[in-house]
N, C-alpha and C positions, 0 to 999 in steps of 0.2 A: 504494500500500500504506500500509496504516495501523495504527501499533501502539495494544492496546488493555491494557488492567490488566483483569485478570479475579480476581473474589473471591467467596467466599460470605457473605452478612451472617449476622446475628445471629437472622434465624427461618429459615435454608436456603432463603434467596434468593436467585441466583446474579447478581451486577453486575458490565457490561460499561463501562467506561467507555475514550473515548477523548483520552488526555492534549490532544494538540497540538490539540483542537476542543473550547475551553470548553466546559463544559455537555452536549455532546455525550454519550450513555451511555444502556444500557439496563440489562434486567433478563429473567430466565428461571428458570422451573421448574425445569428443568437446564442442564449448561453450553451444551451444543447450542445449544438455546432462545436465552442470553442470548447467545452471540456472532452469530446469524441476526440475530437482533432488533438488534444493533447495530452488525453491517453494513447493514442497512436505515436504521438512526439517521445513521449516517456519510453515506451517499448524499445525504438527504434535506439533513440538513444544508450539504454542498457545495452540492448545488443551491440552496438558498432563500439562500445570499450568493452565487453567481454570478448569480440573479436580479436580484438588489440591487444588483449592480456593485460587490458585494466583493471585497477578497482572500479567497481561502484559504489558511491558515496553511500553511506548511511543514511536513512531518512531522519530530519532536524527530530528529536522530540520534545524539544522545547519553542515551539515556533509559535508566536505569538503575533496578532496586530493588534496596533496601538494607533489611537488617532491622537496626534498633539498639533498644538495650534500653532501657525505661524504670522507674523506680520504679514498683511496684505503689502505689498512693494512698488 
């Protein structure tokens, strides 16, 4: 299992990212879309560094969000 951040950008594009696999992340139409799409990113991902005779990262278990305020600029 792997935890993902799921968000909508700034033209209502839904981004799936997943923390503990740099770089790792997709994107979808809607949310469906983008977490499908980034359970297929994840897989793929594993696979091509077990290919490689990498590790794969641990998943965080301490993964936490926070909302803190910042000055408007």
């Amino acid at each position: 299992m792997r935890n993902i951040i799921l968000y909508m950008d700034e033209d209502g594009v839904w981004i799936a990212e997943c923390p503990s696999l740099p770089g790792c992340g997709s994107d979808g139409k809607t949310r469906e879309e983008a977490i499908e799409r980034v359970k297929e990113a994840i897989q793929v991902y594993i696979e091509a560094l077990e290919e490689d005779g990498l590790s794969v990262p641990e998943e965080y278990d301490n993964l936490e969000l926070i909302a803190v305020e910042t000055e408007a600029g």
